[in-house]
N, C-alpha and C positions, 0 to 999 in steps of 0.2 A: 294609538298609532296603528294603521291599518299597510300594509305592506301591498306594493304594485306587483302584481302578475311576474313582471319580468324579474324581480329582487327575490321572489317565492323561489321562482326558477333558479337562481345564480344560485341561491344556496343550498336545493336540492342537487342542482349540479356538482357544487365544492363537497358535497358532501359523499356523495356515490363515488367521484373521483379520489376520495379521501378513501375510502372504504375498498375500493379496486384496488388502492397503490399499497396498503395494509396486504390485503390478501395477495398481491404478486410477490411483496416484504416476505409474508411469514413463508410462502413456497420456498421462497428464495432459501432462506433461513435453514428450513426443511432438508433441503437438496445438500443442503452444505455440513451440515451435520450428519446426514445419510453418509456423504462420502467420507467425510471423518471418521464412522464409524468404519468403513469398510475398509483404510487404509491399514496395511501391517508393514509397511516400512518404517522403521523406527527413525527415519535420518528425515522422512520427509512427515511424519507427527513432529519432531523437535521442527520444522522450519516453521511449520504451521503454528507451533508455540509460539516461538520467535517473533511472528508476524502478528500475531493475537495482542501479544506484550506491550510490541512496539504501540500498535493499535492504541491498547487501553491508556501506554504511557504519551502518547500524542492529547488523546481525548483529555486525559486529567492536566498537560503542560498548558494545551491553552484557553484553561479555566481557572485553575487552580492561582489566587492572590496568596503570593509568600510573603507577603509585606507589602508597607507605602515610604513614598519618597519623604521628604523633607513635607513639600506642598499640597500632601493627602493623596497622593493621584496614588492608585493600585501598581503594584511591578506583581508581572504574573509570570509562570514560571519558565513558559516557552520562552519568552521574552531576555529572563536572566540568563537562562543557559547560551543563549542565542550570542548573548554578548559576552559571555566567557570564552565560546567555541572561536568567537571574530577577537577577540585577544588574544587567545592564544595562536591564534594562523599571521596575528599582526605580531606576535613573538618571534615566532621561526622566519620572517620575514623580516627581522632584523628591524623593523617598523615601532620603535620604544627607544623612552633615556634612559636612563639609571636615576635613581634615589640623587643623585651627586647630580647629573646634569640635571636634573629640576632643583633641587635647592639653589644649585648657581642663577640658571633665569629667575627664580622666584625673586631673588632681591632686587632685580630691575623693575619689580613691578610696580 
């Protein structure tokens, strides 16, 4: 298989582009850790914690399979909490039966 001109091209392109957007990354990277170092507020390193945290605990929620349904399909973790956080707001929203009024419709069914 002998590759066209212009396909040589696109891939030395994706790939310089690949290698620019690395090197602007790790500057970036750089810059942000310089100023971490240089901070001595103790209240704005804890926020910076805080935001790291969140960060890591965002990345690992919507990847992370804590189990499967009945029908094999994955439940991941963003997912579950998601639907614990919308119950509980459909709690305080008075939006729910009781144990009692679903037993009662159950026997209609």
């Amino acid at each position: 298989y002998c590759r066209s001109t212009g396909e040589i091209l696109n891939v030395l392109l994706d790939t310089c582009i690949y290698f620019a957007t690395m090197k602007h990354l790790n500057h970036r990277k750089l810059r942000l850790i310089e100023f971490v170092l240089k901070e001595e507020d103790v209240e704005a390193i804890q926020k910076m914690e805080e935001i790291a945290f969140q960060i890591a605990y965002d990345e690992d929620a919507r990847t992370r399979v804590i189990g499967y349904r009945p029908n094999g399909v994955a439940v991941i973790k963003r997912e579950f909490v998601d639907s614990i956080i919308q119950t509980l707001r459909d709690i305080e929203c008075g939006e729910y039966i009781t144990m009692e009024e679903f037993e009662e419709r159950s026997e209609n069914w």
